[in-house]
MARLOLUM-728441 format. One record per residue (C-alpha): residue number from 1; x negated, y negated, z negated. Coordinates in Angstrom, 1 decimal, always signed. Each point is the difference from the previous one (the first is absolute). Layout:
<fivos>
{fivo NUM,{X,Y,Z}};
...
</fivos>
This chain:
<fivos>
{fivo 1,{-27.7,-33.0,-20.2}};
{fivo 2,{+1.6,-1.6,+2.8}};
{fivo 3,{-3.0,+1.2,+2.3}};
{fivo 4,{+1.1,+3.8,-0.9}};
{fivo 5,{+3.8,-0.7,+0.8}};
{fivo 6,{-1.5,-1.3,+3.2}};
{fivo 7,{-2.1,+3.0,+0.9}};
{fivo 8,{+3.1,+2.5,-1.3}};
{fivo 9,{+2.3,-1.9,+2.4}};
{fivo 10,{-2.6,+0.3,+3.3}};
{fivo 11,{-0.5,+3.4,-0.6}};
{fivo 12,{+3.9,+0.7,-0.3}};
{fivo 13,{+0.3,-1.6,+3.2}};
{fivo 14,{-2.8,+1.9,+1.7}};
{fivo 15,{+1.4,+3.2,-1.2}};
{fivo 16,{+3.5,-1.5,+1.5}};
{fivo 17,{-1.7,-0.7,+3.5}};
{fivo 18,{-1.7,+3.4,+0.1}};
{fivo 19,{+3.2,+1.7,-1.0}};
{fivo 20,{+1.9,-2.0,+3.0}};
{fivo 21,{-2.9,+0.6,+2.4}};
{fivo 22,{+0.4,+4.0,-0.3}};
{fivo 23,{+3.9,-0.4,+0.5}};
{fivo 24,{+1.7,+0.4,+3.2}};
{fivo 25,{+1.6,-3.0,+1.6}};
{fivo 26,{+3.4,+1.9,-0.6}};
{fivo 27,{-1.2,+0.9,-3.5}};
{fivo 28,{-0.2,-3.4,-0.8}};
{fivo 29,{+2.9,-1.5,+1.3}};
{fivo 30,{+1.8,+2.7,-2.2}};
{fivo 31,{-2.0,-1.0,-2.9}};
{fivo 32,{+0.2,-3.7,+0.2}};
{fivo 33,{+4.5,+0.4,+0.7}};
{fivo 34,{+0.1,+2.4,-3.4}};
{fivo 35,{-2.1,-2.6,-1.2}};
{fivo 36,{+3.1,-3.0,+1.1}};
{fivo 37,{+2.9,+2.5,-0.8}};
{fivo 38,{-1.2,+0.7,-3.7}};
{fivo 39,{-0.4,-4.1,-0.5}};
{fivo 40,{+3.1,-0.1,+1.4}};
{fivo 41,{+1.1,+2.1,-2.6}};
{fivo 42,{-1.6,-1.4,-3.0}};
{fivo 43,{+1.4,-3.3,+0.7}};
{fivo 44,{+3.4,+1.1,+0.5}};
{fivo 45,{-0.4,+1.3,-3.6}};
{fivo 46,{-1.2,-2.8,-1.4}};
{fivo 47,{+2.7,-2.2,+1.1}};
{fivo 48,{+3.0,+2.6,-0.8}};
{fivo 49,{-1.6,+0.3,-3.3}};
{fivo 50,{-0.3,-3.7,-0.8}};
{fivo 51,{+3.8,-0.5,+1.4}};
{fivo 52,{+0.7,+3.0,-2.7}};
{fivo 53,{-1.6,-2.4,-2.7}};
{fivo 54,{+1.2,-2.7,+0.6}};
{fivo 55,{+3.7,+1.8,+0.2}};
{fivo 56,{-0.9,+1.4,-3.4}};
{fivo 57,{-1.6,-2.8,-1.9}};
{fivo 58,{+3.6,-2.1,+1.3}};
{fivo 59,{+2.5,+2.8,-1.2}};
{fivo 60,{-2.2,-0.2,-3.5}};
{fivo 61,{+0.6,-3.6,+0.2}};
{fivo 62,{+3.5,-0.3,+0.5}};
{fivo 63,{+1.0,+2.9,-2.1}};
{fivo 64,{-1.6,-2.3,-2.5}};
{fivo 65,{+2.4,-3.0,+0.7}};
{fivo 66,{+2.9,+0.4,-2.1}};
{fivo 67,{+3.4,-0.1,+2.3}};
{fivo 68,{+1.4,-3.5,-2.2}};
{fivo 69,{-1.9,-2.8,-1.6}};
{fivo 70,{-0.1,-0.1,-3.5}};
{fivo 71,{+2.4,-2.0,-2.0}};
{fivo 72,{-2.0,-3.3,+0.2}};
{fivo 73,{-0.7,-3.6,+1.9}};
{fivo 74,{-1.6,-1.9,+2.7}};
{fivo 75,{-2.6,-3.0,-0.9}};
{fivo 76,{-2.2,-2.2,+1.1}};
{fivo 77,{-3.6,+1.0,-0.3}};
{fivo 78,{-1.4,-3.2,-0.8}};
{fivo 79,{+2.1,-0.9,-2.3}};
{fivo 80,{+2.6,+2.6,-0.8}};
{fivo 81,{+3.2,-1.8,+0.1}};
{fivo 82,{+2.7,+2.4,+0.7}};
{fivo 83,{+1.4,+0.7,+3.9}};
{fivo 84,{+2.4,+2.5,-0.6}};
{fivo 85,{+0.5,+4.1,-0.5}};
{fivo 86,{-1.9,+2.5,+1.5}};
{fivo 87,{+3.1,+2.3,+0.2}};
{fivo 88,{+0.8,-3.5,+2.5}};
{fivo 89,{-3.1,+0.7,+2.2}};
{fivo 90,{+1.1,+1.2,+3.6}};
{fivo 91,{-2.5,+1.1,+3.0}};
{fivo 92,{+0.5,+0.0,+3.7}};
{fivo 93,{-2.3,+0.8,+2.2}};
{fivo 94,{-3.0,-2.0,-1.2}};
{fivo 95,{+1.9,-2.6,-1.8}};
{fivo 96,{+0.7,+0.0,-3.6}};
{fivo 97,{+2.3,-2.3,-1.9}};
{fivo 98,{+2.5,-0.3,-2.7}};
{fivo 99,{+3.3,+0.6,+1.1}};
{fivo 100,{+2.1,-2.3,-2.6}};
{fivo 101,{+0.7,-3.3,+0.5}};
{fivo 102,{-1.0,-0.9,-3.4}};
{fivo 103,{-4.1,+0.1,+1.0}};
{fivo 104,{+0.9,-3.2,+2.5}};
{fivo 105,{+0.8,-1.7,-3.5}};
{fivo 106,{-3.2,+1.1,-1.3}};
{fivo 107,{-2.4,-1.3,+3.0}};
{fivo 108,{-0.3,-3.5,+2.1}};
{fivo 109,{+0.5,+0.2,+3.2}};
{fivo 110,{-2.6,-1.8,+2.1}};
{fivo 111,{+2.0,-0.1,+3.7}};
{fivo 112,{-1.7,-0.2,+3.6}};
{fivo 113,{+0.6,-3.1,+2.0}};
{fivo 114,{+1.1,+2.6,+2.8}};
{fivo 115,{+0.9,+3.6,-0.8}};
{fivo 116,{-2.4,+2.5,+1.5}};
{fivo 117,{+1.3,+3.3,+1.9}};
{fivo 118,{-1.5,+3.4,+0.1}};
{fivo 119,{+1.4,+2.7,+0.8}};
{fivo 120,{+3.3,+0.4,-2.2}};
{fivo 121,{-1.0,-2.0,-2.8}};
{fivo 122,{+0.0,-3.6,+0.1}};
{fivo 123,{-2.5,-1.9,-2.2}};
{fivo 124,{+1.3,-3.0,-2.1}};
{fivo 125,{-2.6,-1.1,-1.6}};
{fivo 126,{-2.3,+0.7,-3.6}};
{fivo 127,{+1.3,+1.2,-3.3}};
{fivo 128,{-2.0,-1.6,-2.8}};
{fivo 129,{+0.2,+0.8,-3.9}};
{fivo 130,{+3.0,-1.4,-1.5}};
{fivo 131,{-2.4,-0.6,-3.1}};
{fivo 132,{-0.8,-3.9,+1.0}};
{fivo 133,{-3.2,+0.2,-2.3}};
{fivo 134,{-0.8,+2.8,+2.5}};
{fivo 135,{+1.2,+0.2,+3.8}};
{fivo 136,{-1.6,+2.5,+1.1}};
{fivo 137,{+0.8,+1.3,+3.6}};
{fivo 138,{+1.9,+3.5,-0.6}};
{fivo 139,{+1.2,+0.7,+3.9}};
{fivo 140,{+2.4,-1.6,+2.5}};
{fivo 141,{+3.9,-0.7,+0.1}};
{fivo 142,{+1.3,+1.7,+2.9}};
{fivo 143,{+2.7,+1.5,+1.9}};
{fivo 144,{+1.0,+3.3,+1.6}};
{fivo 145,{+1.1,-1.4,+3.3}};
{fivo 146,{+1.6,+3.8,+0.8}};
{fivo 147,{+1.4,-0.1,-3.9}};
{fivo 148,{+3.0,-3.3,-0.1}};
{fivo 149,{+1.6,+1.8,-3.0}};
{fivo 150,{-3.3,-1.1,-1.9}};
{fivo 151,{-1.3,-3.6,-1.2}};
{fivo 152,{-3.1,-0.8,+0.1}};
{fivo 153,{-2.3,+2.0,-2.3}};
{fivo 154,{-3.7,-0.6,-1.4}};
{fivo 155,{-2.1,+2.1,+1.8}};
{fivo 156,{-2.5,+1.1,-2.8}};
{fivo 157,{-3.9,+0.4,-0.3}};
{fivo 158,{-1.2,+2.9,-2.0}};
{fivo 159,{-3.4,-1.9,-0.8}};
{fivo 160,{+1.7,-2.9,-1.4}};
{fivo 161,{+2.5,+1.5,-2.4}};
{fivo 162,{-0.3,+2.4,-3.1}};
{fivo 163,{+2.4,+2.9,-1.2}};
{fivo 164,{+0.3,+1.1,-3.8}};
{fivo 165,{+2.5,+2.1,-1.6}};
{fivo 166,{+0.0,+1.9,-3.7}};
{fivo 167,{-1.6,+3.7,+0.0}};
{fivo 168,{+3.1,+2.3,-1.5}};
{fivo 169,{-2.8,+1.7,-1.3}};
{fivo 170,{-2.2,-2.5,-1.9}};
{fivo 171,{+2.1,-2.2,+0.1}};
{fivo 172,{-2.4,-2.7,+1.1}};
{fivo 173,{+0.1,-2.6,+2.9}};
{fivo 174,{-1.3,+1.3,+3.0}};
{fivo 175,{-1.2,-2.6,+2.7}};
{fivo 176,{-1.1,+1.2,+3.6}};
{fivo 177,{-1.6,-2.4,+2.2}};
{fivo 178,{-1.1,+1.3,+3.4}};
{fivo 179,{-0.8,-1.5,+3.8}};
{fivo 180,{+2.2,+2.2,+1.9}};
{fivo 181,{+3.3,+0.6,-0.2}};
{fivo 182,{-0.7,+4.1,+0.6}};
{fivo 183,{-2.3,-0.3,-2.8}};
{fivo 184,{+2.7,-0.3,-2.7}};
{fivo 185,{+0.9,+3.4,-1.8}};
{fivo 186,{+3.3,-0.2,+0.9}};
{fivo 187,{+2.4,-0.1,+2.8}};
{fivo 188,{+2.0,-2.9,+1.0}};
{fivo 189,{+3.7,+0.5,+1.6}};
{fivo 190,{+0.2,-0.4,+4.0}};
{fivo 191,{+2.5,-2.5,+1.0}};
{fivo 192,{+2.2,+1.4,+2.8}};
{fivo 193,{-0.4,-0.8,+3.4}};
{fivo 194,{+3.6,-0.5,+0.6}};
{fivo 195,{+2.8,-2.0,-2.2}};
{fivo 196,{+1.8,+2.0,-1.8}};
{fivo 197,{+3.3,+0.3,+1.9}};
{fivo 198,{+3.2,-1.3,-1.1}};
{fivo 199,{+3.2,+2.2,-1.1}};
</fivos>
């Protein structure tokens, strides 16, 4: 079988050469840049219609995500002792934390001998599971260096925590686990960039 291929191939290519040999340098040249401009083509296509996928498979995805979170809370995946809200959950830029006060209560703090700096956001140190039997390592206490009006908030990994809230519908518990925070089917509230300003 793979003999035939062979043999089909070699005499493609002979007809190929003889073709070539009867053409005219010009001719050819002509040939072989229709040749370049219609690859050029196709993969232009290709990649405007993979952009146009991709742009359509995200709007599907987002108009999925519900604009709030559900009525429900924040846990611990390993051992689902309780953090906080989700209506308490807050996003900026990558960094996703609960915006109360009352999660710092919830957590232990495991602080840096020295503070480290990048950027705008200074890192404090771990935040473990305020669950003793437990402590596992949820995210990092940190600061908004560009942000004084705010303490220092638990920065929050998605892979380490758990979301449930009660269907309306069925009325059962509903638990979503996920690695990413853009996997979650809902949105979570962007903090402002700037204080709000004082009247």
């Amino acid at each position: 079988m793979r003999e035939k291929i062979n043999r089909l191939k070699e005499k493609q290519m002979d007809e190929a050469l003889e073709e070539w040999k009867q053409m005219s340098p010009d001719e050819l040249k002509q040939n072989i840049a229709k040749k370049q401009v219609n690859k050029k083509k196709f993969i232009k296509e290709e990649i405007v219609n993979g952009w146009q996928h991709e742009e359509e498979q995200t709007n599907a995805a987002s108009s999925m995500l519900t604009d709030t979170p559900p009525d429900g809370k924040v846990s611990c995946r390993s051992c689902g002792y309780y953090l906080g809200k989700l209506e308490w959950l807050r996003r900026r830029n990558t960094c996703y934390f609960v915006q109360k006060q009352h999660v710092l209560e919830r957590v232990e703090i495991e602080l840096k001998l020295e503070p480290k700096q990048i950027k705008d956001i200074q890192i404090n140190g771990k935040v473990r599971c305020g669950n003793t039997q437990c402590r596992e390592e949820l995210g990092g206490a940190q600061e908004f260096l560009n942000r004084k009006d705010m303490k220092e908030i638990c920065a929050l990994k998605c892979n380490q925590l758990k979301f449930s809230y009660i269907n309306k519908e069925s009325g059962r518990e509903n638990i979503i686990v996920g690695k990413k925070w853009t996997e979650l089917p809902f949105r979570i509230v962007e903090l402002e960039t700037r204080p709000p300003r004082r009247s």
